[in-house]
N, C-alpha and C positions, 0 to 999 in steps of 0.2 A: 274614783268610785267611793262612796260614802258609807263607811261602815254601820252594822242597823245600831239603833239606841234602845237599849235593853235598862230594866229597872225593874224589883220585886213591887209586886201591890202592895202598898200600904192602906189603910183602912181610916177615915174620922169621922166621928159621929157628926148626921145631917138633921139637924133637929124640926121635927113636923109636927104639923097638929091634927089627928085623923079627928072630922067631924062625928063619926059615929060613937066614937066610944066618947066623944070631948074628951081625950088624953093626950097630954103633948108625949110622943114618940119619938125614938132617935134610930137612926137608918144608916149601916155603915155604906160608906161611899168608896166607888174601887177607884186609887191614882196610878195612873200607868205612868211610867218615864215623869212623877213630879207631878203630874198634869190631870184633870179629871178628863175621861174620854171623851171626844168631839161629842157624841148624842148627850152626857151628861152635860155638857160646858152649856149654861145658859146665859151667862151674866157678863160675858166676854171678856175681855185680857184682864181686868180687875180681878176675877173668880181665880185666871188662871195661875197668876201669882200670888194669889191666897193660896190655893192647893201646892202650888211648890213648896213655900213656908212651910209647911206641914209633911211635907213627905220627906223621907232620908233616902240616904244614900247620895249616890252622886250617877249623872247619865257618862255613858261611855258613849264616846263622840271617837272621833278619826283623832290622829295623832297633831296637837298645836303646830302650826308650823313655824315660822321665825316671826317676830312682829313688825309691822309697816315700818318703813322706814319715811312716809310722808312727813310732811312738815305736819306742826301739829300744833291747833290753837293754846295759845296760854295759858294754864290753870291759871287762875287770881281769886282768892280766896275773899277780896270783896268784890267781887264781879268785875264788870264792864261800864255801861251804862243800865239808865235808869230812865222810865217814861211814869208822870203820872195818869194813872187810868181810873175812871172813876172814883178817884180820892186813894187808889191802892199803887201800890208801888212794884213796878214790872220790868223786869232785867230784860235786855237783849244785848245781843253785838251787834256790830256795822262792820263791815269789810266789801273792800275795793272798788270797782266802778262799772258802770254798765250798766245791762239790762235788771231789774228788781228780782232777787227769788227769796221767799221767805221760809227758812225751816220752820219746821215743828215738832216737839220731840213728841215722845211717848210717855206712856204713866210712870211714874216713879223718878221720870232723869228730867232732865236741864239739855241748855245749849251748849253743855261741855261734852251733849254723848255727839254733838258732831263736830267735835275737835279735827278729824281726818279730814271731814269734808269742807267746812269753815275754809283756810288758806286755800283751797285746790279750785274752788269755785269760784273765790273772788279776783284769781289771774286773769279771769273772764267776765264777769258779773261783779253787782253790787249785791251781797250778800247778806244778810239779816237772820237772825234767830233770836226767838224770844221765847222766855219761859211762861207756859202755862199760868194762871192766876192760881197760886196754891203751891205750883213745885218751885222747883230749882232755884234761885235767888230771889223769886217774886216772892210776892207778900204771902202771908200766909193765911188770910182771908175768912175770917168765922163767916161764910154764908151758906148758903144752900148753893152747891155744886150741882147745876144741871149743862148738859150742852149746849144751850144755849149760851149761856156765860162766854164759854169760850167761843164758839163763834160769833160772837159780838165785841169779844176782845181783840180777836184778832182782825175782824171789818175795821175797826177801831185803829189798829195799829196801822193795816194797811193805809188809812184815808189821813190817822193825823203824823205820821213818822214818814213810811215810803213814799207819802204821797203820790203814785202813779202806777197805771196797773202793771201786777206782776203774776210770777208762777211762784203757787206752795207748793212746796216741798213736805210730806209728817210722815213719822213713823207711827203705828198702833194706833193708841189714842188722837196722835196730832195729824195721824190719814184721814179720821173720820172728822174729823174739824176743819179740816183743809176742804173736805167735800162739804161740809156744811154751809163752810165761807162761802165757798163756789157758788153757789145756790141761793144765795142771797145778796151777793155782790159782783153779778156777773160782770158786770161793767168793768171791774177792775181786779179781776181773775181772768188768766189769759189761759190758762192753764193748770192742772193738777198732777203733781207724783207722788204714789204711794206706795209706801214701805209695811209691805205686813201689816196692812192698816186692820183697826177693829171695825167695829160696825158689823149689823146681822141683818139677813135677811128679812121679811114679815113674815109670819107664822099665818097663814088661812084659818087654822082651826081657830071657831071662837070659844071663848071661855063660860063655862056652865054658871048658869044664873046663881045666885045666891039667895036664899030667903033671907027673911028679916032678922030675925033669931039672931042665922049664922052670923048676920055684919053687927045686931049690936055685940055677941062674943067676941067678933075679933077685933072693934072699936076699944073694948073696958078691957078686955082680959087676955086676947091674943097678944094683941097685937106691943102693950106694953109691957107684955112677959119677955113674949121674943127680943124687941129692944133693948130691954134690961141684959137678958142676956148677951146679945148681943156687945153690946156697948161692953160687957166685963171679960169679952172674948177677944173682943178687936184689940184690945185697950193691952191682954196680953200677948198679942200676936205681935200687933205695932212694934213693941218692947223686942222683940224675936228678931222681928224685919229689919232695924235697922243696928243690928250688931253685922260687924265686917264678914264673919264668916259665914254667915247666913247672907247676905249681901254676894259675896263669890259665890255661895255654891246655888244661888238662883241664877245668876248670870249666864256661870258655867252650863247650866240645864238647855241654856237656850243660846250660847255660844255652840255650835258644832266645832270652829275651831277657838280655843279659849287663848290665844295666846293675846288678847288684845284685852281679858277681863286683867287690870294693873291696878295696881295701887290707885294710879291718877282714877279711871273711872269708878271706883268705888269709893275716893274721896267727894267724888262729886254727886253720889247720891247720901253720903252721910251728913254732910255738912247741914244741907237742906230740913233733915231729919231731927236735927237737934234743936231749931227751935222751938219754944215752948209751946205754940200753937201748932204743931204738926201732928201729935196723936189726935185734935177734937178735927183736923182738917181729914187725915186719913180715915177716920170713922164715917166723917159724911162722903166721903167718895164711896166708901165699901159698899155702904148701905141704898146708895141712892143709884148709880151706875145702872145695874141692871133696871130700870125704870125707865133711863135715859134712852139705852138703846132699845128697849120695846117701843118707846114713842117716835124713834125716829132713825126709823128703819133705812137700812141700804135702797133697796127697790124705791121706795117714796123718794130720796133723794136723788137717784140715779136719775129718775125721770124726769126733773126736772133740771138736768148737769148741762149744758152749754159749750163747754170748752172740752179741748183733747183732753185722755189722759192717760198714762201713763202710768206702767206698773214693774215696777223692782222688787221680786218674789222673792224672797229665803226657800227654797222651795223643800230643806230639813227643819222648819220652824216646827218645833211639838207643840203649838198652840195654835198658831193660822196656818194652814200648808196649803198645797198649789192649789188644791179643789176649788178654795173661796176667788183666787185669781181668776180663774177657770172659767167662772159663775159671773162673776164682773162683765167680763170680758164679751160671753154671751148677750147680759141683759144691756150692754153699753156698748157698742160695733164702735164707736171712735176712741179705743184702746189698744197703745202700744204695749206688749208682756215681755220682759225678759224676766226670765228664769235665773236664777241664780243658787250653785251650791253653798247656800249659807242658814242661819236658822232665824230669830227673827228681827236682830237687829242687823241687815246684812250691811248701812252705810258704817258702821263699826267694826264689823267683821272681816267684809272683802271691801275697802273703799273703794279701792285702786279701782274696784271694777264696778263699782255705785258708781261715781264720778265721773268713769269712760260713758258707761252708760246713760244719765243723765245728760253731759255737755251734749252728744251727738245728737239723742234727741232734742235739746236746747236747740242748735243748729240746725237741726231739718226743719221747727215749729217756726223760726225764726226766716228760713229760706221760703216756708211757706206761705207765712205770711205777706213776706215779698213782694212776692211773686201775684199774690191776691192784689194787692194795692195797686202792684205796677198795670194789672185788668183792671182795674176799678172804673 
């Protein structure tokens, strides 16, 4: 039984521009457990480890229990391999033989946050994980970070590396990538699993017209205040983010059990952090993200999804919790849910039981398929 996660509110200022009076204003924001409350959280898992950074204390989770004893992929401090992609330079692994599955991580990690899962899958499968354009050993990219990108990186990977279709695997950000992939390369998407993925609904409400006035103010004067500010916020935050103990005690917030947050994983989000392009790289993700998933919403994607899918819930994540599975599940009838007591990185947290769960449904998609051909 999972003990609750309690944390005092802490307060930051949400800086606004009230048209009436034309005064920029500052609005303190309530953080619950680390986290801005689900109706606040607009900007998806990006916001939500910003508001962590910013909040003290530590959450009170259940007691660590001993840590996995699986095998567990190699740290190497200069990676793996390397693939050119459009002139930029993109780390993945390769492990074992078999049918194709490809991870995906989430915002902030690499292909070392699936260290547990890497060796266990490829006893079975030929296994693949690649880091986003921007984190983990991949280059670190001055461009404009939109979703797009990354679902064209990964079509990419999939057509010039695996070459034949497979199942993604993403956690957070790399769920909602795996589902993008889907949708655009059904041919060679057999399947999706997702881990606490991001991505939001569409909002019905339309947004109140603007006069002329209000957009040349926020063209010359809003909008390149905000920015400035912006940019001398991130710029100290960045700085915050990737000191180690801030690095644990984010982790920790979203570990319910923390005995797997270790040295190794928290080397493998610093390393990444210290190249020299990584504060102008993390400024354009802060600021653009929320944009990304207003444009390209869960429901518009769904609708167009094809293949099974499958869902591996943390269901103590303080950022995505079982509701959004819930809601999948509903607008998508060809989804399988397991539940799991974990928070949001659950193939990190409970492998042993990401893993079970995964091959088996591997193995039913795989008997089902079959079994289809052998009617064919």
């Amino acid at each position: 039984m999972a003990s609750s996660i309690s944390m005092p509110c802490s307060s930051i200022q949400a800086i606004s521009f009230r048209r009436s009076s034309r005064v920029l204003i500052a609005k303190p924001v309530c953080l619950r457990g680390g986290v801005l409350s689900r109706r606040t959280v607009s900007g998806g898992i990006p916001v939500a480890v910003f508001c962590s950074l910013l909040a003290e204390g530590s959450v009170r989770g259940v007691t660590p229990a001993s840590a996995t004893m699986l095998e567990k992929l190699a740290f190497r401090p200069e990676g793996y391999n390397y693939w050119t992609w459009r002139g930029r330079k993109i780390h993945y692994v390769e492990q074992g033989q078999g049918h194709p599955i490809v991870l995906i991580h989430g915002f902030g990690a690499s292909v070392f946050h699936w260290r547990y899962n890497i060796p266990e899958l490829a006893k079975k499968y030929k296994v693949y994980a690649l880091d986003l354009l921007g984190f983990g050993w991949s280059e670190k990219a001055i461009v404009e970070y939109d979703a797009t990108i990354w679902r064209d990186q990964v079509s990419d990977f999939i057509k010039d590396i695996v070459k034949e279709p497979a199942v993604l695997v993403g956690n957070s950000l790399g769920g909602f990538t795996a589902l993008f992939t889907a949708v655009e390369l059904p041919q060679l998407v057999q399947g999706i699993v997702l881990l606490n993925s991001a991505g939001q609904f569409g909002n019905s409400n339309t947004k109140p017209s603007i006069d002329k006035e209000d957009q040349i103010l926020d063209k010359y004067v809003i909008n390149p205040l905000k920015n400035a500010i912006q940019r001398v916020f991130l710029s100290l935050l960045f700085w915050q983010a990737k000191q180690p103990s801030r690095i644990k005690s984010v982790l920790k917030s979203v570990y319910i059990n923390t005995s797997n947050v270790d040295d190794y994983l928290i080397e493998s989000i610093i390393r990444p952090a210290e190249d020299p392009k990584a504060e102008e790289v993390y400024y354009r993700l802060m600021t653009r993200f929320k944009t990304n998933q207003s444009a390209y919403t869960l429901d518009r994607i769904l609708r167009r999804l094809s293949c099974p899918l499958l869902l591996l819930w943390g269901d103590l994540d303080p950022w995505v919790g079982p509701a959004k599975a819930k809601r999948i599940k509903e607008f998508y009838p060809n989804t399988t849910v397991v539940n799991l007591q974990a928070g949001h990185c659950p193939h990190d947290e409970v492998p042993e039981l990401v893993n079970k769960a995964l091959v088996d449904w591997l193995t039913s998609l795989e008997l089902k398929n079959s079994l289809q051909s052998a009617s064919a």
